[in-house]
C-alpha positions as CSV (number, residue, x, y, z in Angstrom):
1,X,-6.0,-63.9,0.9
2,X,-6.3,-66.6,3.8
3,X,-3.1,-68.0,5.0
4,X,-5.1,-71.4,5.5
5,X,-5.9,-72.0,2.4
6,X,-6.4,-76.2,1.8
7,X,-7.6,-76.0,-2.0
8,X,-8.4,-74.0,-5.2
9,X,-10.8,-73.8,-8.1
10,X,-10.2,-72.1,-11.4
11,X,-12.0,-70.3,-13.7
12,X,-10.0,-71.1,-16.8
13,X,-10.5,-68.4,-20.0
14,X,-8.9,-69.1,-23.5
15,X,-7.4,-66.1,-25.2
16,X,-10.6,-66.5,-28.0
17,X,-12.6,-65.4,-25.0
18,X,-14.0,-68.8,-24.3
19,X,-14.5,-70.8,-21.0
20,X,-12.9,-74.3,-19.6
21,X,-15.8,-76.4,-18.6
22,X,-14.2,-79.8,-17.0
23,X,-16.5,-83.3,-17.1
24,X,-15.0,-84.8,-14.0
25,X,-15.0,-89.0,-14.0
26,X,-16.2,-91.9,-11.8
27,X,-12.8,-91.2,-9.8
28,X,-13.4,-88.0,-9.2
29,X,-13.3,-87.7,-5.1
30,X,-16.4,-85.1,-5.7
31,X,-18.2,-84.0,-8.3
32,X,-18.4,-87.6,-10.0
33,X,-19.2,-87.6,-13.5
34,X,-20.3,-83.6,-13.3
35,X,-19.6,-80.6,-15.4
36,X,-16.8,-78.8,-13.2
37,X,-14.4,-76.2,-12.5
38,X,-10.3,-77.3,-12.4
39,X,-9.3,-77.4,-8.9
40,X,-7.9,-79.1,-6.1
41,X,-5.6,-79.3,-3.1
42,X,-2.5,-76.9,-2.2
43,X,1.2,-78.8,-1.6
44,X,2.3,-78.4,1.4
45,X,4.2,-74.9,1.5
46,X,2.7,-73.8,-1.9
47,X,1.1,-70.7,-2.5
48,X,-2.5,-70.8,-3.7
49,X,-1.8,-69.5,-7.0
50,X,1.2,-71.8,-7.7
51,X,-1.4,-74.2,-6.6
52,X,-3.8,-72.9,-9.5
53,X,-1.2,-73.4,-12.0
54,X,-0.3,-76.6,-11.1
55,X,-3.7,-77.8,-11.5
56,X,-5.0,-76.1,-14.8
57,X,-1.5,-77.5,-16.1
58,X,-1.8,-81.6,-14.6
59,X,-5.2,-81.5,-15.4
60,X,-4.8,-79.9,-19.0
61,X,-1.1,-79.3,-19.8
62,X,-1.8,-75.7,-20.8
63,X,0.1,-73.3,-19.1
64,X,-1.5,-70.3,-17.5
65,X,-0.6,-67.0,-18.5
66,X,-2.5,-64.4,-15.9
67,X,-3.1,-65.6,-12.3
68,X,-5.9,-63.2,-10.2
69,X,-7.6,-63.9,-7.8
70,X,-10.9,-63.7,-6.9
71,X,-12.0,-64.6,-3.6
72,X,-11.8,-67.2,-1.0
73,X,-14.7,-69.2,-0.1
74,X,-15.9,-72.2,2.1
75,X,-16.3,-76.1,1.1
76,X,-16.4,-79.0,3.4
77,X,-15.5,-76.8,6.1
78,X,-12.1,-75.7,4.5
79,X,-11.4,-72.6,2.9
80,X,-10.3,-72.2,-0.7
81,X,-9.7,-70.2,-2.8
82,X,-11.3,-68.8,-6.3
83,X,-9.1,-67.8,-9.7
84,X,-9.1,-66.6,-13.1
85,X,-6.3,-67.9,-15.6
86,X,-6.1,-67.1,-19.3
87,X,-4.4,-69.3,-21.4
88,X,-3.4,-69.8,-25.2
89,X,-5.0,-72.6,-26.9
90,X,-3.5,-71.2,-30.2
91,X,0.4,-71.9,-29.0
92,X,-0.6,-75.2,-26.6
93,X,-2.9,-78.5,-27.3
94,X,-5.5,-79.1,-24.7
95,X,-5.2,-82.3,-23.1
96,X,-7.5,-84.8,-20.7
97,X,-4.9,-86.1,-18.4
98,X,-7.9,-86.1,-15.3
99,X,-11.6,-87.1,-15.9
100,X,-13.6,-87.6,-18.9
101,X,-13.7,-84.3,-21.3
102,X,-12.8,-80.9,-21.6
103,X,-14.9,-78.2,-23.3
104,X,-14.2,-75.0,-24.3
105,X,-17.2,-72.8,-24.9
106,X,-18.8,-69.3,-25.1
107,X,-19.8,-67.6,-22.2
108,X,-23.5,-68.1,-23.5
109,X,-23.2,-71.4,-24.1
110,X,-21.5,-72.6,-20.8
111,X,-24.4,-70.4,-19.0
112,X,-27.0,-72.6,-21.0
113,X,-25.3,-75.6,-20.5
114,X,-25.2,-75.0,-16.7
115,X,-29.4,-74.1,-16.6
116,X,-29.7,-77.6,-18.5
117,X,-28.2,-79.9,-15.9
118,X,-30.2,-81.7,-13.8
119,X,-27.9,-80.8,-11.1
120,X,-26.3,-78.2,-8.9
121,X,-22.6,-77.5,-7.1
122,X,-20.8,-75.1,-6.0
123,X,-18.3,-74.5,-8.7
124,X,-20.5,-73.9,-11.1
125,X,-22.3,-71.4,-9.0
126,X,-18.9,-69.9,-9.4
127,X,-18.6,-69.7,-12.6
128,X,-22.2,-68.3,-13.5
129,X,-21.5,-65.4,-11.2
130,X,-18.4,-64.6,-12.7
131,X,-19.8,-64.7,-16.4
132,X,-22.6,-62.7,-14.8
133,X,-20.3,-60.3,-14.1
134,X,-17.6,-60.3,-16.4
């Protein structure tokens, strides 16, 4: 992993084998009012994946329980870096503390959902490779 690391995005799976899709808001500094990945920016001085936990938990307050990850990548000329959490829906509530809804679904559903959108980004490039994959 890149020591220059500015930001993250996370794949976030439930333990019920489901997948985290995030409906970002109007204040959302990109992505406005799009189906999303969690992310964001690293602290200064923190680690990438402290940086992954911290946002799935702000964003969500559900705790991660496995950190990996995946591969670093570029956006607006920074790079960042891709992970996979799994977390327990069963033992935490799910929460919208940032933007407009949260959405756990299959990985069939969340690849449908994505080929319905009238639009494209990055993140969810992401995540369609990975459920591709995986």
């Amino acid at each position: 992993m890149s020591d220059a690391i500015s930001g993250v995005a996370v794949i976030v799976e439930n333990s019920d084998g489901t997948f985290l899709l995030h409906l970002r808001d109007e204040n959302a500094s990109v992505f406005k009012n799009q189906w999303c990945l969690i992310g964001g920016s690293c602290d200064p001085d923190e680690v990438p994946a402290d940086t992954a936990r911290r946002e799935v938990h702000e964003e969500t307050n559900l705790s991660p329980i496995n950190v990996t990850h995946l591969y670093d990548y570029s956006f607006r000329d920074k790079t960042n870096a891709l992970f996979h959490v799994t977390v327990d829906t069963t033992n935490e509530k799910l929460e919208v503390r940032e933007g407009r809804d949260f959405k756990f679904v299959s990985k069939e559903d969340a690849l449908r959902l994505i080929e319905s959108l009238d639009y494209k980004s990055s993140y969810l490039d992401m995540l369609v490779d990975y459920l591709h994959q995986h």
